[in-house]
MIDRENMAR-84836 format. One line per 8 residues: for each residue x, y, z of C-alpha. Coordinates in nm, 2 decimals. Layout:
# MIDRENMAR-84836
X,Y,Z  ...
# end
This chain:
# MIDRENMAR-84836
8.90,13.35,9.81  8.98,13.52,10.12  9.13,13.31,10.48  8.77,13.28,10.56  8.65,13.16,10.26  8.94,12.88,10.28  8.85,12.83,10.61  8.50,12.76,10.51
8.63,12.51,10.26  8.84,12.30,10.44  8.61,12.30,10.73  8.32,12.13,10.50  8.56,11.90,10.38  8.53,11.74,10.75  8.16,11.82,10.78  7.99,11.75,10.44
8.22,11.55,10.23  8.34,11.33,10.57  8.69,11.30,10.39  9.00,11.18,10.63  9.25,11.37,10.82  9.52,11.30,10.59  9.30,11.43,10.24  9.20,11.73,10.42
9.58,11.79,10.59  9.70,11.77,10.18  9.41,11.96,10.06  9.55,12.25,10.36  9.91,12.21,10.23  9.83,12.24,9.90  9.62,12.55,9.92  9.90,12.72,10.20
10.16,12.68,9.88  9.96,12.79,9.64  9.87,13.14,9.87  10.21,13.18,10.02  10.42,13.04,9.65  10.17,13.17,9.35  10.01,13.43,9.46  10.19,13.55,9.76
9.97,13.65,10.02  10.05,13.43,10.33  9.75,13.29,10.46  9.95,13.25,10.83  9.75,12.97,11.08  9.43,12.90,11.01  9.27,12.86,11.33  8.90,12.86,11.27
8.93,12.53,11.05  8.73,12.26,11.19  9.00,11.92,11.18  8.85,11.57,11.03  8.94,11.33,11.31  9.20,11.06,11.26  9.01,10.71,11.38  9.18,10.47,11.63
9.21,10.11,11.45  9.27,9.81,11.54  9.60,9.63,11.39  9.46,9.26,11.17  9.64,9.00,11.32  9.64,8.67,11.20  9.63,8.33,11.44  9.99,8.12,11.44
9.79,7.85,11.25  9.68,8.14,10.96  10.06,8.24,10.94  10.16,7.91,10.89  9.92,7.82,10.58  9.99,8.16,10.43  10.35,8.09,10.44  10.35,7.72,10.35
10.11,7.88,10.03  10.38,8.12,9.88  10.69,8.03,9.63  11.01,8.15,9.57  11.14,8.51,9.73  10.81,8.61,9.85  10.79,8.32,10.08  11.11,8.38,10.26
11.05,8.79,10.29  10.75,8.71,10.41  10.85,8.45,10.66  11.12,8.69,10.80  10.90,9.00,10.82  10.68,8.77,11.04  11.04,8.62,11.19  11.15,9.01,11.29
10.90,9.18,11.26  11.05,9.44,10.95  10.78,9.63,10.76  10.80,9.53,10.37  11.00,9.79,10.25  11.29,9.78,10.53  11.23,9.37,10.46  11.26,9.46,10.05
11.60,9.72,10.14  11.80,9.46,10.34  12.17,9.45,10.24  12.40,9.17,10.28  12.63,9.37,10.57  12.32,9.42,10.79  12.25,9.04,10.87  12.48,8.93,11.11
12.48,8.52,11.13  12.73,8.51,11.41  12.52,8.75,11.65  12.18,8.60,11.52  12.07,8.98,11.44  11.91,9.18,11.17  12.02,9.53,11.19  11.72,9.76,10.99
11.87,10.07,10.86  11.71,10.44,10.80  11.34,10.26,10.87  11.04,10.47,10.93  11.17,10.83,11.09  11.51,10.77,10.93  11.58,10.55,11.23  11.83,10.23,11.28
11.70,9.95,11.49  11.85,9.60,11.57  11.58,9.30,11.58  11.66,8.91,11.59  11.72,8.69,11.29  11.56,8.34,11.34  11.80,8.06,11.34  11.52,7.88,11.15
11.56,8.10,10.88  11.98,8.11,10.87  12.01,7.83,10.60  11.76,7.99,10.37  11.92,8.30,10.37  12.25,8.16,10.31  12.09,8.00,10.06  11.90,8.38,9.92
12.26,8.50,9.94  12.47,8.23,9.71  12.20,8.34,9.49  12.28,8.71,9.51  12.63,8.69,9.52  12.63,8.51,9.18  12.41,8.71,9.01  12.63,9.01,9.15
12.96,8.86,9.02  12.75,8.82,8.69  12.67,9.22,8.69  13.03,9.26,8.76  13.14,9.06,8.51  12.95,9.27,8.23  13.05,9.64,8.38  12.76,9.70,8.62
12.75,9.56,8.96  12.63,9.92,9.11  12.36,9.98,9.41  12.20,10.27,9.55  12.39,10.41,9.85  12.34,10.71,10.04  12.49,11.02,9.89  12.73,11.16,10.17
12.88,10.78,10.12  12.88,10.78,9.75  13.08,11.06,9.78  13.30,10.95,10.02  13.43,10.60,9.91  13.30,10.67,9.52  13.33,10.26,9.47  13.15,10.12,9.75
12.81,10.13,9.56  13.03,9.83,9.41  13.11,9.65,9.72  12.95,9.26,9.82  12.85,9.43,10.17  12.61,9.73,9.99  12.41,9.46,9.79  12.06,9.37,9.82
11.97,9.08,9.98  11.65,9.06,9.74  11.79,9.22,9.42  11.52,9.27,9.16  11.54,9.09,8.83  11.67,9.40,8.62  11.88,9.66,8.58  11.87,10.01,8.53
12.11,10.34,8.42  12.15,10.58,8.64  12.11,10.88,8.40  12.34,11.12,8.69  12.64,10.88,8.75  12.60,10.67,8.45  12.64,10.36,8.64  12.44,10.05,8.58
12.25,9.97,8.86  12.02,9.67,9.02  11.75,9.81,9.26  11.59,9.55,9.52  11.27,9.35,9.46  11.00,9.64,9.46  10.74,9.58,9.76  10.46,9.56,9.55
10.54,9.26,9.40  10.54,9.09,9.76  10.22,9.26,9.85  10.01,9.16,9.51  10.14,8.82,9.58  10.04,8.78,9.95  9.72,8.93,9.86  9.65,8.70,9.57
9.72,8.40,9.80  9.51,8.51,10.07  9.22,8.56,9.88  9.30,8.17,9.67  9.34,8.06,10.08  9.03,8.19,10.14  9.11,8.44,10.42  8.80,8.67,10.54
9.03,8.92,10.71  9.22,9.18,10.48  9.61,9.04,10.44  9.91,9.23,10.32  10.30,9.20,10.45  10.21,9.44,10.67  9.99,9.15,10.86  10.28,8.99,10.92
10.41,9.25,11.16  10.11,9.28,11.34  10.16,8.93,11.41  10.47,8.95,11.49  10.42,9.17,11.81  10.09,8.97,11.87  10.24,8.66,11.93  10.56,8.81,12.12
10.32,8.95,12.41  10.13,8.60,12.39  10.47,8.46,12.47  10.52,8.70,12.78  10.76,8.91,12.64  10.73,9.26,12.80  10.60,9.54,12.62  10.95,9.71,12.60
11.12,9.46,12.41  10.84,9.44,12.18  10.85,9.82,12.14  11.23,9.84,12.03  11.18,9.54,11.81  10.91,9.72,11.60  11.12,10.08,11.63  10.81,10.23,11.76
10.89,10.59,11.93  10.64,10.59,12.19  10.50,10.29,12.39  10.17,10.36,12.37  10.18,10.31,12.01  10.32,9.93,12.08  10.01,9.91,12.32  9.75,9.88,12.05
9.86,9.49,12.06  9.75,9.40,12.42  9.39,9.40,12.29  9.47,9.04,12.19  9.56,8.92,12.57  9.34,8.76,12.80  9.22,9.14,12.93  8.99,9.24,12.67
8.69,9.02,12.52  8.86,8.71,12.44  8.93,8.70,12.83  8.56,8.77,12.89  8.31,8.46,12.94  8.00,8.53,12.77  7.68,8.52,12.95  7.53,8.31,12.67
7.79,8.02,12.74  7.65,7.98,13.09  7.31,7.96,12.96  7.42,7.66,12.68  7.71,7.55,12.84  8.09,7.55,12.66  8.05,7.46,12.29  8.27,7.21,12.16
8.58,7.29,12.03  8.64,7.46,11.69  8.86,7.24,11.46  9.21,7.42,11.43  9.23,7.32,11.07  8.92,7.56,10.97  9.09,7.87,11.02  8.86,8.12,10.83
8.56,8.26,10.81  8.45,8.08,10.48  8.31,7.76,10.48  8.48,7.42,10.67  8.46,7.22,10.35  8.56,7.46,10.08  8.88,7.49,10.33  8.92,7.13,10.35
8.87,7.06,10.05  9.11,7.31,9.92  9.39,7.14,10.16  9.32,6.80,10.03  9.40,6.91,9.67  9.73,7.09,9.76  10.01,6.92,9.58  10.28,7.04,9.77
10.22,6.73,10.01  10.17,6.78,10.38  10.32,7.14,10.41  10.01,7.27,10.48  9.93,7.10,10.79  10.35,7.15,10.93  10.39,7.41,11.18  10.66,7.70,11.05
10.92,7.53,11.31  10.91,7.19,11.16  11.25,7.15,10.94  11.01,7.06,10.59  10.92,7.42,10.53  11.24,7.56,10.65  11.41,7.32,10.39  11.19,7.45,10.11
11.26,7.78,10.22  11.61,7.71,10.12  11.56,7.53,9.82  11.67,7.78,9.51  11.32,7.90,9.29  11.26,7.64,8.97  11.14,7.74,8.68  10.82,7.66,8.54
# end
């Protein structure tokens, strides 16, 4: 095939087969390295490609009262990731990466290093959440010491460092808040390692809770951010503080979350209401799409006790929070 004939190819790819940007964009790099790599003839800029257009979605945001239950339904580490992605507003992985040197109790911050674009950012660390991270890091710090103890100890740090100071990957400070439950030899430096939990554990378990909730509205950690920003411009907190929070290089990408103010159609009075006149109000408790007694019904046989119905600031689900994982 010729440049028109690729040309041709990707441009149906938009037309007929109604792929997405991104599967046509790696469909064009594939076919530029294969030309310019294989069988060296450079293709150069193909111009007369006709682009599949990227749609503009809205974020899924979930109400304070939906964060709470989803929360109050997890165990263990997932719980308290998951609170303090919602808490700061960290995307899974920079959550799942934390080390012990980047909290900093004293200055009630969370310092996110390298996060998306290789950028560092400084967000807030909830006092709320204070005692069950000392708590998360007595735990780490023993199992470290354990690791020590039988010649591994080891973490991932970045290369220019390794090389640097050759023992830091050793150091209390470079450990994962949330290491994962094994280890693993590093074939090139022979160490024994311990990489943090992977994000895919946290994501299967917040979408297997949200589905046993009963949540209409797709879920994942990444929710939880979304929320995050939601609720901080519900507060009144101007859009620029929001926008270095979340790390976000441009402000109009931070601006996708105004649509849940009082300007766009929850602000709006529908005509129908002045022709029936306000409803009553919708019980709080019923918080999904599904229906009100299957919800109830599921809260009534929790046997966790009241935790359900306790807002996140209340000191019962901190306290759990902090209590170490039993096991079953």
């Amino acid at each position: 095939m010729g440049r028109d004939e690729v040309e041709a190819f990707l441009s149906s790819l938009a037309t007929e087969a109604n792929v997405s940007a991104s599967t046509q964009n790696q469909a064009l790099a594939a076919l530029l390295f294969l030309y310019r790599e294989v069988l060296a003839n450079d293709l150069g800029w193909l111009d007369g490609v006709v682009r599949a257009k990227t749609p503009s979605r809205l974020p899924v945001v979930l109400t304070r009262d939906e964060v709470c239950l989803l929360l109050a339904s997890l165990r263990g580490m997932p719980q308290l990731m998951c609170a303090l992605m919602y808490g700061t507003g960290m995307r899974v992985l920079e959550c799942a990466a934390l080390r012990v040197k980047d909290i900093d109790f004293a200055m009630h911050q969370v310092t996110v290093r390298r996060g998306k674009g290789g950028k560092d950012r400084v967000t807030m660390l909830p006092r709320g959440l204070e005692a069950a991270l000392v708590a998360q890091l007595q735990r780490s710090r023993q199992l470290w010491e354990k690791d020590v103890q039988g010649g591994a100890g080891w973490v991932e740090i970045p290369e220019a460092l390794a090389r640097k100071y050759p023992r830091a990957g050793r150091d209390w400070g470079w450990q994962w808040v949330f290491p994962a439950t094994r280890l693993y030899h590093d074939q090139r430096t022979g160490q024994v390692r311990r990489h943090h939990l992977h994000e895919s554990v946290v994501q299967r378990v917040v979408r297997a809770v949200a589905v046993r909730i009963g949540f209409a509205k797709p879920v994942t950690p990444h929710t939880l951010r979304h929320s995050f920003a939601t609720h901080l411009l519900e507060d009144g907190h101007d859009i620029r503080t929001v926008q270095e929070l979340l790390g976000h290089r441009d402000v109009s990408t931070t601006m996708v979350y105004t649509h849940v103010l009082n300007r766009g159609p929850g602000g709006v009075r529908s005509p129908l209401d002045r022709l029936v006149g306000d409803p009553a109000p919708y019980p709080s408790r019923v918080i999904t799409t599904g229906p009100a007694d299957l919800l109830s019904r599921r809260l009534s046989q929790d046997k966790t006790g009241s935790l359900l119905d306790t807002p996140l600031t209340q000191p019962r689900l901190l306290q759990r929070l902090a209590q170490p994982e039993r096991e079953d």
